[in-house]
Backbone as CSV, one residue per row, in Angstrom:
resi,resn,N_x,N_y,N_z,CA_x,CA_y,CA_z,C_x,C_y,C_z
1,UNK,127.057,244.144,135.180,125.766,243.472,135.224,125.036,243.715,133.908
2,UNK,124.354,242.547,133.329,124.130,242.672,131.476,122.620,242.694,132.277
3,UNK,121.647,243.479,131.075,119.916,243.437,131.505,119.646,242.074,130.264
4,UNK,118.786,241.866,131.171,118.380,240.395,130.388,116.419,240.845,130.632
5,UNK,115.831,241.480,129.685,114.152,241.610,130.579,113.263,240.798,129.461
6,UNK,112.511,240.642,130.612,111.788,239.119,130.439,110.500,239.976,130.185
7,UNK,110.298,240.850,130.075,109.313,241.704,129.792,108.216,242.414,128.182
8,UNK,107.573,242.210,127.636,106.883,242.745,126.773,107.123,244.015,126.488
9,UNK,107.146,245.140,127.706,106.945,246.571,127.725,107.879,247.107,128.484
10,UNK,109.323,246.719,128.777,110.280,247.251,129.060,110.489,248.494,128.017
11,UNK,111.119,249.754,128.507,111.542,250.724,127.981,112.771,250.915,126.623
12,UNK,113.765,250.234,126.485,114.219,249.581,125.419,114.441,248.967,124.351
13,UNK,114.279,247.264,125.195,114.014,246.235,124.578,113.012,245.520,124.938
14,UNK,111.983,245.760,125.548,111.056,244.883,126.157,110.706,244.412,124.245
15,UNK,109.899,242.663,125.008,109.525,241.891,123.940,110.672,240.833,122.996
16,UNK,112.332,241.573,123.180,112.636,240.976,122.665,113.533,239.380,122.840
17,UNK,113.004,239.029,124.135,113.183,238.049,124.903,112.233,237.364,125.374
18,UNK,111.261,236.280,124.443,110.236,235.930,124.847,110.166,234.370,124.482
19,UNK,111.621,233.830,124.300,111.414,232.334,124.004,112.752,231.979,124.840
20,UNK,112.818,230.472,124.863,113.992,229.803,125.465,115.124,230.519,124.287
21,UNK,115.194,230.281,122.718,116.302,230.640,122.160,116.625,232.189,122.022
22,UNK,115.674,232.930,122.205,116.474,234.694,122.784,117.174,234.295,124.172
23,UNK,116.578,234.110,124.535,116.767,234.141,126.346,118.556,233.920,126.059
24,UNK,118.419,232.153,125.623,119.768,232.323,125.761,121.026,232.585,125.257
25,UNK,120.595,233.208,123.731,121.620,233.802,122.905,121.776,235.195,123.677
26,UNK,120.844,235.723,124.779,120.885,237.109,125.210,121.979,236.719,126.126
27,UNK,121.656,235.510,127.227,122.443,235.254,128.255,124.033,234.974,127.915
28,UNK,124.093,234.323,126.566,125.424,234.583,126.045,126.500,235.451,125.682
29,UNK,125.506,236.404,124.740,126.231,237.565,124.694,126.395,238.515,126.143
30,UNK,125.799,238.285,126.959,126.232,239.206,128.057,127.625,238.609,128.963
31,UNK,127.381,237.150,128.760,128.635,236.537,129.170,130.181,236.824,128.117
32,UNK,129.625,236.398,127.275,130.941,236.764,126.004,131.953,237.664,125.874
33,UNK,130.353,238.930,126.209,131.056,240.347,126.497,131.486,240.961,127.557
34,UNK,131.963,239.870,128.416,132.987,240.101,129.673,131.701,240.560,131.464
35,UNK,130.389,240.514,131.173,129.654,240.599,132.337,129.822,239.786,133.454
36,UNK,129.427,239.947,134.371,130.062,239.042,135.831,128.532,238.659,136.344
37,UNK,127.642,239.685,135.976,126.328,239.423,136.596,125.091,239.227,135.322
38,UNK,124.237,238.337,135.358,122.890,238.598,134.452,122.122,238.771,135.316
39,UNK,121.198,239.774,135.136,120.089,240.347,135.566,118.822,240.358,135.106
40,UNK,117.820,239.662,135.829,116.826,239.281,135.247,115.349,239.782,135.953
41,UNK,114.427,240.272,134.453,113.640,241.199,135.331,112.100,240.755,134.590
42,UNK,111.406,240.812,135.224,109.717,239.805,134.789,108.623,240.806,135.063
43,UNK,109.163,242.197,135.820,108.506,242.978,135.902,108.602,244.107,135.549
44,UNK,107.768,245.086,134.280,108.704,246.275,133.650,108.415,247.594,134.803
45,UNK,109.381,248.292,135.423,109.384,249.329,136.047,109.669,250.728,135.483
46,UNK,109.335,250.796,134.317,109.639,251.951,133.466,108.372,252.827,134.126
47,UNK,108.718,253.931,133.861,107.442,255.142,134.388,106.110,254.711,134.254
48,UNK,105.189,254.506,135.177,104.028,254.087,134.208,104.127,252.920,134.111
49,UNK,104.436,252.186,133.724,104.800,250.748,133.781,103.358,249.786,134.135
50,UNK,102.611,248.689,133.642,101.457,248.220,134.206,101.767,246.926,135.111
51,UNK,100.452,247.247,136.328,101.184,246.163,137.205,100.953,244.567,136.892
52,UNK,102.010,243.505,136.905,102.018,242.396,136.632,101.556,241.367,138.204
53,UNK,100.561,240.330,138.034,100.139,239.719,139.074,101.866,238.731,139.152
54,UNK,101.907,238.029,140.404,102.454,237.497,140.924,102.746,236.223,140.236
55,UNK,101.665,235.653,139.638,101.535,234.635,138.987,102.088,234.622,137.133
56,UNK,101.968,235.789,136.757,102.992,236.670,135.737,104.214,236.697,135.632
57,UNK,104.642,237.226,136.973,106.207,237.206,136.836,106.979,236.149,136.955
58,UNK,106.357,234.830,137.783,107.103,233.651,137.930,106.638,233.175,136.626
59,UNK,106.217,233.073,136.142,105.745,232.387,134.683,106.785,233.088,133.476
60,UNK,107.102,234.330,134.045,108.029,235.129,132.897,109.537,234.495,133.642
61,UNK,109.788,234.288,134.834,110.901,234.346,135.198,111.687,232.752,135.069
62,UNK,110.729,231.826,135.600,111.086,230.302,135.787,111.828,229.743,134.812
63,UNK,111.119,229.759,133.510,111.719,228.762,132.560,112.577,229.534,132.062
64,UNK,113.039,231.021,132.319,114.245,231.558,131.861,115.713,231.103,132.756
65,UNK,115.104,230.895,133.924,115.935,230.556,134.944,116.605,229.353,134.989
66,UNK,115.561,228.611,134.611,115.571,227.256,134.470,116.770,227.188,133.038
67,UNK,116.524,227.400,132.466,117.579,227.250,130.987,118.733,227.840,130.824
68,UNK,118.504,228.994,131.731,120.314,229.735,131.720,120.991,228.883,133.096
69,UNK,119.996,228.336,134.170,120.947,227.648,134.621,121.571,226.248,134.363
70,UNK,120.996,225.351,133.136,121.359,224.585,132.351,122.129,224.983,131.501
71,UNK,122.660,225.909,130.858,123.656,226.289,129.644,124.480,226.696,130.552
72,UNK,124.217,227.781,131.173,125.462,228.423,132.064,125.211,228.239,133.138
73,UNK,125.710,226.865,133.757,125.658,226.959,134.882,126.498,227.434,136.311
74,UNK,127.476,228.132,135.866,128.377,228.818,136.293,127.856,230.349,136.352
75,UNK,127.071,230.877,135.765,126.747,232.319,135.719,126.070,232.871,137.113
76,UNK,126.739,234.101,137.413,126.171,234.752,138.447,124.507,235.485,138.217
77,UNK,123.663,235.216,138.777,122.014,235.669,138.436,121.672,236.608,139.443
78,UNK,121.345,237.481,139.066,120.588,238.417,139.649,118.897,238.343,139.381
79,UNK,118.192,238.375,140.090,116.600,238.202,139.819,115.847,239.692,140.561
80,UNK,116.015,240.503,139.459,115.298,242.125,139.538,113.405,242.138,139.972
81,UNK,113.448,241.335,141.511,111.490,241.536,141.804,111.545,242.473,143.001
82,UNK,110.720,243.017,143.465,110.037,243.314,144.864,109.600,242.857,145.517
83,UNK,109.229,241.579,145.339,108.336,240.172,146.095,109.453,239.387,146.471
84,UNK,108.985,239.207,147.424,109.501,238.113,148.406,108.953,236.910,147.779
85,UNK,108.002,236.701,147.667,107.746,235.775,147.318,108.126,235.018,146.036
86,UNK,108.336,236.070,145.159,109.030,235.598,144.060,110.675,235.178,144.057
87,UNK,111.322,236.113,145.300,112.691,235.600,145.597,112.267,234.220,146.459
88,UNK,111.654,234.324,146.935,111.773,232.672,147.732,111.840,231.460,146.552
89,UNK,110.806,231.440,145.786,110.690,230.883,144.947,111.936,230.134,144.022
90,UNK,112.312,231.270,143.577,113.199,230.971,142.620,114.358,230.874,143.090
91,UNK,114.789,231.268,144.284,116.401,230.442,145.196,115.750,229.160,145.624
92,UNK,114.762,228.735,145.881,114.575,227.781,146.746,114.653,226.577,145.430
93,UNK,113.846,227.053,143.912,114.043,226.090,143.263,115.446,226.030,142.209
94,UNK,116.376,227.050,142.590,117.010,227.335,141.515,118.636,227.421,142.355
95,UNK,118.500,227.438,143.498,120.234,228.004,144.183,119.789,229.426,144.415
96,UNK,121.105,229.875,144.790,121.516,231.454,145.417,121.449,232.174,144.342
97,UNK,120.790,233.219,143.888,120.863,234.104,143.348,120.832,235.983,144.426
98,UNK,121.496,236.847,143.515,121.354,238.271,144.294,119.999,238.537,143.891
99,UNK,119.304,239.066,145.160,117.969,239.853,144.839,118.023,241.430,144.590
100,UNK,117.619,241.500,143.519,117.905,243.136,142.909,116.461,243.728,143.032
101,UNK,116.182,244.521,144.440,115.048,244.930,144.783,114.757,246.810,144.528
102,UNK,114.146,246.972,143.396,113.766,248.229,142.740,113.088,249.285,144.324
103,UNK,112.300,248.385,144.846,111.454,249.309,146.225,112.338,249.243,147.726
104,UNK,113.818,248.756,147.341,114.216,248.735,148.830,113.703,248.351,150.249
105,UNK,112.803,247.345,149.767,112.271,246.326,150.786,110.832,247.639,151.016
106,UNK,110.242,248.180,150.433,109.368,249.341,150.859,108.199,248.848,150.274
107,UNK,108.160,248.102,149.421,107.114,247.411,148.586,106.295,246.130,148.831
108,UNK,107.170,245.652,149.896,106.822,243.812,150.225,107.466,244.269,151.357
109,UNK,106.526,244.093,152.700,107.288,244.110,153.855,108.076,242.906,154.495
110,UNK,107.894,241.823,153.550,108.402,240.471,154.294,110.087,240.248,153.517
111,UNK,110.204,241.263,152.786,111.350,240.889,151.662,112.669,240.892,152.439
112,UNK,113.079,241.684,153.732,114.243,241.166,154.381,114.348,240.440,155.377
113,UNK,113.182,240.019,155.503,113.309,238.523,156.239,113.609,237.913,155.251
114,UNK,112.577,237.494,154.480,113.328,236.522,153.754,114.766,236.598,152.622
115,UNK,115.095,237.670,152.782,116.688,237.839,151.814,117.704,237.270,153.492
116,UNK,117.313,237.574,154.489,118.039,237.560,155.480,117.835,235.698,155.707
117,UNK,116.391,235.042,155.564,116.509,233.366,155.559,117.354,232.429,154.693
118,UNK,117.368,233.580,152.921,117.421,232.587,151.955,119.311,232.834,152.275
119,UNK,119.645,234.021,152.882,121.462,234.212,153.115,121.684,234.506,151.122
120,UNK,121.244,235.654,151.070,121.484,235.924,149.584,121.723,237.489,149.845
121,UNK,123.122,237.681,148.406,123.053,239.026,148.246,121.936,239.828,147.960
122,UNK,122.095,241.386,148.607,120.823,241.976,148.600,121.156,243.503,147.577
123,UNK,120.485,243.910,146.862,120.322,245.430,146.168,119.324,246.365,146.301
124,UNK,119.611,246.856,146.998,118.607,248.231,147.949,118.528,248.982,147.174
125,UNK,117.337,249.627,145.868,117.789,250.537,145.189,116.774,251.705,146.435
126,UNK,116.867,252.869,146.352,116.279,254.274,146.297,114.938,254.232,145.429
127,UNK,113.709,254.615,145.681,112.817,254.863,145.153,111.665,255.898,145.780
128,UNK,111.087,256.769,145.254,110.227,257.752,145.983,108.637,257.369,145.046
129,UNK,107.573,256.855,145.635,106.365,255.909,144.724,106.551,254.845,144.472
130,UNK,105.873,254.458,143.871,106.030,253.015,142.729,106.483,253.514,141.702
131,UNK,106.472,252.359,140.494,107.130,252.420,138.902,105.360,253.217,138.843
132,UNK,104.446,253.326,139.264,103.042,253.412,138.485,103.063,255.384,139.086
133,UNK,103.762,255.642,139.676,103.262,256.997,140.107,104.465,257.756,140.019
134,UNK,105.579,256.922,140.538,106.601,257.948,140.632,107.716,258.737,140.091
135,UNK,107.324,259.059,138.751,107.448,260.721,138.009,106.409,261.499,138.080
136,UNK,105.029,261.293,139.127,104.403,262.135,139.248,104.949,263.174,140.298
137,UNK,105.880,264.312,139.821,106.214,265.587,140.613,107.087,265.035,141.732
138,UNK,107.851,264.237,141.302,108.863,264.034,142.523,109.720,265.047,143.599
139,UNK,109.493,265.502,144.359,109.622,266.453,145.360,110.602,265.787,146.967
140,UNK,111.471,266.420,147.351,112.648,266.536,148.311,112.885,267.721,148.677
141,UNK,113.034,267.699,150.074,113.478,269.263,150.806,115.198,269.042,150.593
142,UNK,115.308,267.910,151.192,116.799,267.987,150.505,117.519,266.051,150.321
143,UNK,117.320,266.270,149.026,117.414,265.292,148.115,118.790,264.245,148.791
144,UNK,119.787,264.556,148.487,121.159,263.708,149.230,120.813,262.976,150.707
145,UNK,120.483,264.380,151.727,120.299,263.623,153.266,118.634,262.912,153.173
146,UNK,117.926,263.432,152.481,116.867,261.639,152.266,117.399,260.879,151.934
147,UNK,118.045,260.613,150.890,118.641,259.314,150.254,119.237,258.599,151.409
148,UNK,120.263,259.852,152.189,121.392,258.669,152.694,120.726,258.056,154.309
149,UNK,119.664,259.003,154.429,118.697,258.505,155.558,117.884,257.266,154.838
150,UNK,117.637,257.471,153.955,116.903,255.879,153.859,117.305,254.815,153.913
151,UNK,118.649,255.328,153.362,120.204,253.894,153.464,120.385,253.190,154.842
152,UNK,121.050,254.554,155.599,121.123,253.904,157.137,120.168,253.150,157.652
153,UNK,119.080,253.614,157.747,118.054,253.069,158.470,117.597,251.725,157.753
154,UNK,117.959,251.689,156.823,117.488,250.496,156.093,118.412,249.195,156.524
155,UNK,119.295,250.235,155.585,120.837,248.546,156.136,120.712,248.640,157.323
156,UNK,120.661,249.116,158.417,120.283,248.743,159.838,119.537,247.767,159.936
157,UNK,118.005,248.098,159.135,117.091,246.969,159.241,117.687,245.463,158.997
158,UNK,118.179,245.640,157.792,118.749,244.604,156.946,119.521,243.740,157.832
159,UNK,120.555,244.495,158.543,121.168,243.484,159.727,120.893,243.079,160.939
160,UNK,119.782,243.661,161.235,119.038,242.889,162.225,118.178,241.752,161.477
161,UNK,118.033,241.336,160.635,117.546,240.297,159.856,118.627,239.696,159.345
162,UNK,119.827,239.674,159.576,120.831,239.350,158.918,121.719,238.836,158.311
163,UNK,120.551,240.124,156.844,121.295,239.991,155.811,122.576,240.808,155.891
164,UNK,123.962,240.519,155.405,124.944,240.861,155.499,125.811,241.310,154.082
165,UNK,125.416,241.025,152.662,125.836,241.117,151.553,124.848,242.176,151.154
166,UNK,125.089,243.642,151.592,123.903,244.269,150.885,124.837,245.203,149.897
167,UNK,124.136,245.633,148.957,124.553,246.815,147.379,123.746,247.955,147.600
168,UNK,124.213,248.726,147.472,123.063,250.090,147.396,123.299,250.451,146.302
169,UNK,121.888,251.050,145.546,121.825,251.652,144.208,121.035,253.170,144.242
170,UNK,120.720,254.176,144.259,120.353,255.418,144.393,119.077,255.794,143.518
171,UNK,119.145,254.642,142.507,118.089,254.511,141.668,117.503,255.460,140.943
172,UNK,119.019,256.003,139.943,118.587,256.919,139.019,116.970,257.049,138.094
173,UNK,116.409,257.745,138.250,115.294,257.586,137.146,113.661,257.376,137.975
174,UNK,113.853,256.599,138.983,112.945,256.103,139.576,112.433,257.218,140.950
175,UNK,111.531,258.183,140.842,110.847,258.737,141.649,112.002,260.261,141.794
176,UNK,112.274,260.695,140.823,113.386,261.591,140.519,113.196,262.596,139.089
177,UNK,113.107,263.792,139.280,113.318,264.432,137.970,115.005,264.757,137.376
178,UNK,115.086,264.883,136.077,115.822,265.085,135.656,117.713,265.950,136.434
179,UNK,117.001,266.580,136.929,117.686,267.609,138.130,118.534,266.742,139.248
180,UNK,117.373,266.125,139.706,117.621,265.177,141.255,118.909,264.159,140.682
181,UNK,118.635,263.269,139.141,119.510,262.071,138.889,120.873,263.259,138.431
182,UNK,120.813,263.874,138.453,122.453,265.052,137.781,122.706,265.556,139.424
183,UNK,121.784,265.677,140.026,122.654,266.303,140.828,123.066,264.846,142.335
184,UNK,122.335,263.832,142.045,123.152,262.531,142.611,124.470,262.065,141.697
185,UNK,124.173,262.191,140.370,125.601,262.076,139.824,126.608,262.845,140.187
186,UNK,126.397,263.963,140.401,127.563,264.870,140.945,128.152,264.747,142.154
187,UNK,127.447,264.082,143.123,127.646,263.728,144.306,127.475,262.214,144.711
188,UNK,128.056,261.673,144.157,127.544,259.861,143.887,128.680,259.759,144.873
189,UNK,129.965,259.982,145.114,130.480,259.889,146.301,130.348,259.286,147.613
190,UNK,129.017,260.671,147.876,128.752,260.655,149.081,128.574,258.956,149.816
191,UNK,127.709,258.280,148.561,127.301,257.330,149.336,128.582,255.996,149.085
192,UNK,130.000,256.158,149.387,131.137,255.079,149.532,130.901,255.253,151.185
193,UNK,130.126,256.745,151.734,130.587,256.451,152.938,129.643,255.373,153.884
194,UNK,128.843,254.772,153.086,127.368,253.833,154.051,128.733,252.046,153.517
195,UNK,129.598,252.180,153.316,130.757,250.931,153.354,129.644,249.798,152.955
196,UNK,129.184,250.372,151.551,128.496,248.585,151.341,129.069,249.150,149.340
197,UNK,128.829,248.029,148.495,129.126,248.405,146.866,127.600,249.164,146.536
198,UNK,128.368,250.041,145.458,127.883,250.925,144.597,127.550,250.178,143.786
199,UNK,126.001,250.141,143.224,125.579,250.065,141.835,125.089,251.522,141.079
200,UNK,125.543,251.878,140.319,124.412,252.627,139.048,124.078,251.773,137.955
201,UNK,122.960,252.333,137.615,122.052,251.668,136.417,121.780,253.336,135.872
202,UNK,122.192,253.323,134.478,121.951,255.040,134.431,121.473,254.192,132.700
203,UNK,121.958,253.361,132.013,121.823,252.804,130.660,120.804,253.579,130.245
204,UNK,120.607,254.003,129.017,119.948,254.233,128.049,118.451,255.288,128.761
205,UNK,118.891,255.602,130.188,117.546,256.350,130.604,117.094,257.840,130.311
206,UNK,116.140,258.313,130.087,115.741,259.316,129.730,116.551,260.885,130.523
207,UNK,117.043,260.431,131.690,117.844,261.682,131.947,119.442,261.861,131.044
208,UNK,119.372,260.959,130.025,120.083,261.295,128.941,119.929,261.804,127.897
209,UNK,118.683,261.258,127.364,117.939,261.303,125.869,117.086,262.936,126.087
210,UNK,116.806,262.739,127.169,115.552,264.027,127.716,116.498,265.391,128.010
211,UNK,117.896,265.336,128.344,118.781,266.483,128.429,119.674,266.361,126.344
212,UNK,120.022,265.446,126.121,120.658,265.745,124.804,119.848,265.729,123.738
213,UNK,118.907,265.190,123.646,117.955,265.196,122.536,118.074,263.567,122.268
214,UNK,116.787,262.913,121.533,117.085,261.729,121.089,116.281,260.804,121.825
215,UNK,116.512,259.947,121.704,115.653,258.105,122.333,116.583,257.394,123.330
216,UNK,116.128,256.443,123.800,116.958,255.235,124.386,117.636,254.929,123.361
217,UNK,117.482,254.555,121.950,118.211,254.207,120.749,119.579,254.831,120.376
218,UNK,119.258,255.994,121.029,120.601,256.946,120.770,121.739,257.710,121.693
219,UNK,121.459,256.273,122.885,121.695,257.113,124.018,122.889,256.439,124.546
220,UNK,123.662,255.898,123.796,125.133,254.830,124.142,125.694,255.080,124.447
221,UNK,126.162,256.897,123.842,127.242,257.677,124.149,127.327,257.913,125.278
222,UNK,126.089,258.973,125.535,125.516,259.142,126.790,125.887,258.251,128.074
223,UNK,125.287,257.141,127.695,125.405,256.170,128.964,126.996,256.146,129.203
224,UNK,127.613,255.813,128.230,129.183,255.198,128.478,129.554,256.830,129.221
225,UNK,129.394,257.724,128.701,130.192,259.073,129.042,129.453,259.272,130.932
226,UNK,128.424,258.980,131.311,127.669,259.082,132.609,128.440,257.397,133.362
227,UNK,128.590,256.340,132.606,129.418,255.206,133.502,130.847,255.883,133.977
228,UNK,131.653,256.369,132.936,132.980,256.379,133.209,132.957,257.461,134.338
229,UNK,132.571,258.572,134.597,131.529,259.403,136.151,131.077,258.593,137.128
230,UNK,130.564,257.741,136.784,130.460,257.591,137.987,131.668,255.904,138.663
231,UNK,132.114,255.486,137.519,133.466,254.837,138.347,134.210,255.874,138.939
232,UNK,134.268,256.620,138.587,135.182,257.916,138.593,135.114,258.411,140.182
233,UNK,133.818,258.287,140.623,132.952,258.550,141.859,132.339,257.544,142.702
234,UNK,133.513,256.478,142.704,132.916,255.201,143.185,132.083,254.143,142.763
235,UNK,130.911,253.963,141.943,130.554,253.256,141.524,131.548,251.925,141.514
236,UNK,131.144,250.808,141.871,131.397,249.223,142.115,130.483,248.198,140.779
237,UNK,129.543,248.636,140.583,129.020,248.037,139.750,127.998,248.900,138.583
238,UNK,128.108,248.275,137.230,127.320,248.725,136.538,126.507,248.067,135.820
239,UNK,124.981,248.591,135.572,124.214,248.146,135.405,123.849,248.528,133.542
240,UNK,123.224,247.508,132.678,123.732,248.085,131.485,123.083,246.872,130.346
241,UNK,122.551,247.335,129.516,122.228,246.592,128.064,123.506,246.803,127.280
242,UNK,124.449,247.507,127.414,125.014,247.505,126.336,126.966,246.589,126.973
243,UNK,126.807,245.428,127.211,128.208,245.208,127.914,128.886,245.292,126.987
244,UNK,129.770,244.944,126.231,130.686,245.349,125.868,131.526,246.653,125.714
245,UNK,130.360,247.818,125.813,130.969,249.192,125.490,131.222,249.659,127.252
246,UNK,130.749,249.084,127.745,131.115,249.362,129.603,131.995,248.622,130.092
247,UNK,132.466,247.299,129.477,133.761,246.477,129.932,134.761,247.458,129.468
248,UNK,134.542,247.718,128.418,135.486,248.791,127.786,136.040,249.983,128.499
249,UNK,134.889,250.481,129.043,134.629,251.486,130.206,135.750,251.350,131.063
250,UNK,135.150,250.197,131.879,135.802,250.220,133.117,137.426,248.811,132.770
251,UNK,137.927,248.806,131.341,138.943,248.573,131.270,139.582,249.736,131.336
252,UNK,139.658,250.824,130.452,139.985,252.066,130.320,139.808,252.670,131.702
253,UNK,138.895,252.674,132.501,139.080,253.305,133.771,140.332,252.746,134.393
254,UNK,140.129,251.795,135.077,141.119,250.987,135.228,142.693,251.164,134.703
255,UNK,142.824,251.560,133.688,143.826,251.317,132.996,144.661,253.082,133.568
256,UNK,143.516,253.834,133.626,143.940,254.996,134.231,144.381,255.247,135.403
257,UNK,143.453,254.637,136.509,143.977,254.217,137.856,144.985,254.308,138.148
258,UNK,145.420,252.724,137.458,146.730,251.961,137.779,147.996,252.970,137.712
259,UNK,148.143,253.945,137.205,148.820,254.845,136.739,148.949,256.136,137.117
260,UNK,147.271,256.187,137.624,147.512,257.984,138.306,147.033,257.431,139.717
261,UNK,146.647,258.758,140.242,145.648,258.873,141.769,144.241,258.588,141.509
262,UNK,143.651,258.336,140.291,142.061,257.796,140.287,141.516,258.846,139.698
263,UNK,142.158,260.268,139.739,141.291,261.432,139.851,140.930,262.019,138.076
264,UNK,140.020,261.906,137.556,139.905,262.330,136.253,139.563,263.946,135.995
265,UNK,140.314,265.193,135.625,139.688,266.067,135.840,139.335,266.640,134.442
């Protein structure tokens, strides 16, 4: 999955996608470089992050939508909101896209009904707050059995509304200190056993830069060395600005597989 953000103040690259011709030289290169999914996001959820009205994000999201599904109209879209309303929107005027939901339906209470009306893939990430609070002192008695309690009970929800294509993501970074995202990496496992796909999104985030020293700018290694871990540990999908060096990834994973028992020690 390539990040495509439609955003000003994304953590990265925000800003540098703010016309029809970024948009779709971005949407290209993520295709080029072997991605299966574009992911598209109108709202920045970085720590802190300021909140965008409703009327914001479809204005950031539409005419991007609108133009990558004219060039590529074959491309798989992911649309990264918390609003329902903004997923209605943009399947209803645009086709099926996966809804890549940062609050796990916790943010918009109407969001699995309607992922369950529109019959669209769903992405449940993990989150403890909002993007506006939650690195304030993120706290767990015990970090793993919350997570995987929020899962069950959720995808439960989910199929009594049913939606049936759901992803779980654990949502490195988001309402988590440094500690919590290392010690879900170590145990990223656990969650093959809730039988739905693995996403991580670990790219360029500060529980890299903030343990080795350095920026998002310098954090490639990092990321690729934390992807090939967590294919390693199940992961199904990865989430990522940098595709080409993660196709790479998970060619080379792959390539190991085929050959051994999976097990990298």
């Amino acid at each position: 999955m390539g990040i495509l953000n439609l955003t000003p103040d994304s953590f990265f690259d925000g800003g540098n996608y703010q016309n029809e011709k970024s948009v779709l030289n971005r949407a290209e290169q993520i295709i080029t470089e072997g991605a299966q999914i574009i992911d598209l996001g109108a709202y920045s959820t970085r720590p802190g992050a300021k909140q965008v009205s409703v009327e914001e994000e479809f204005h950031r999201l539409q005419p991007a939508v609108k133009c990558i599904r004219k060039e590529f109209p074959d491309a798989i879209l992911s649309i990264d909101t918390f609003r329902s309303i903004i997923a209605k929107q943009i399947v209803d005027e645009f086709g099926a896209c996966i809804i890549n939901d940062i609050s796990g339906g916790t943010m918009d209470k109407g969001m699995y009904e309607i992922v369950g009306e529109l019959k669209v893939p769903y992405i449940m990430m993990h989150i403890q707050g909002t993007p506006q609070n939650m690195q304030n002192k993120p706290i767990y008695h015990d970090l793993m059995k919350e997570m995987m309690n929020f899962f069950k009970q959720r995808i439960s929800l989910l199929k009594e509304f049913g939606v049936q294509d759901i992803i779980v993501d654990p949502g490195f970074g988001f309402g988590k200190t440094i500690d919590h995202n290392y010690e879900i990496m170590g145990k990223l496992q656990e969650f093959t056993s809730l039988k739905c796909p693995l996403l991580v999104g670990i790219s360029r985030k500060s529980m890299i830069y903030k343990f080795l020293g350095g920026d998002p700018t310098t954090s490639l290694n990092g990321t690729t060395a934390l992807n090939m871990m967590a294919l390693n540990r199940g992961a199904n999908l990865l989430r990522v600005h940098d595709v080409k060096d993660a196709v790479e990834c998970v060619q080379l994973y792959n390539r190991i597989t085929s050959v051994g028992d999976g097990n990298i020690q």
